[in-house]
C-alpha positions, -999 to +999 in steps of 0.1 A: -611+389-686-587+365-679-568+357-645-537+334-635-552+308-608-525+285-591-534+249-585-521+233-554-528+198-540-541+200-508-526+181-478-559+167-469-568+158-503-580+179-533-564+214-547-566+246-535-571+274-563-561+306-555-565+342-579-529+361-571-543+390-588-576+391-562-559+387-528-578+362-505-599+350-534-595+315-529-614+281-533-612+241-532-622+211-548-620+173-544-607+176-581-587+200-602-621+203-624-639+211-591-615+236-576-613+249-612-653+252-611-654+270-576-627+294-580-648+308-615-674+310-588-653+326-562-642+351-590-677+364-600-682+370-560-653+388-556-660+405-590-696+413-578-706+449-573-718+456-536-743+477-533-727+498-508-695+504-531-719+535-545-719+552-507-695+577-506-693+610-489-703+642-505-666+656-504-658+622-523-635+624-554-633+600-585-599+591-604-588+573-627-552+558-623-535+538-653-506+509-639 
C-alpha cells in the first residue's frame, strides 16, 4: 500500500506528518526521519483491525462499493 503523507515544519520545532487519505491520522518528530518513522507507526494503528469492528447486528448487511 502506499499513502501520500505531507510534511510540515512545526512552529515549535520539528514536522508534523499527516495521511490525507486517513483523516486525523497524524504524527510528529523532532526530524523529518522521525516524523516519517511515527507516521508508519500511526498508519499500522489506524490500519489495525479492532476487535469490535466484527460486532454487528444480526439484521447487518455486507457490500461491496467500488470508487
Amino acid at each position: 500500500m502506499t499513502l501520500q503523507i505531507i510534511l510540515e515544519p512545526s512552529e515549535e520545532g520539528g514536522f508534523t506528518a499527516i495521511v490525507p487519505a486517513l483523516p486525523g491520522c497524524l504524527s510528529e518528530g523532532n526530524s523529518k526521519d522521525e516524523a516519517i518513522a511515527n507516521i508508519k507507526e500511526a498508519i499500522e494503528l489506524y490500519l489495525e483491525p479492532v476487535e469490535d469492528d466484527n460486532s454487528f447486528t444480526p439484521n447487518a448487511e455486507s457490500v461491496e462499493l467500488s470508487i
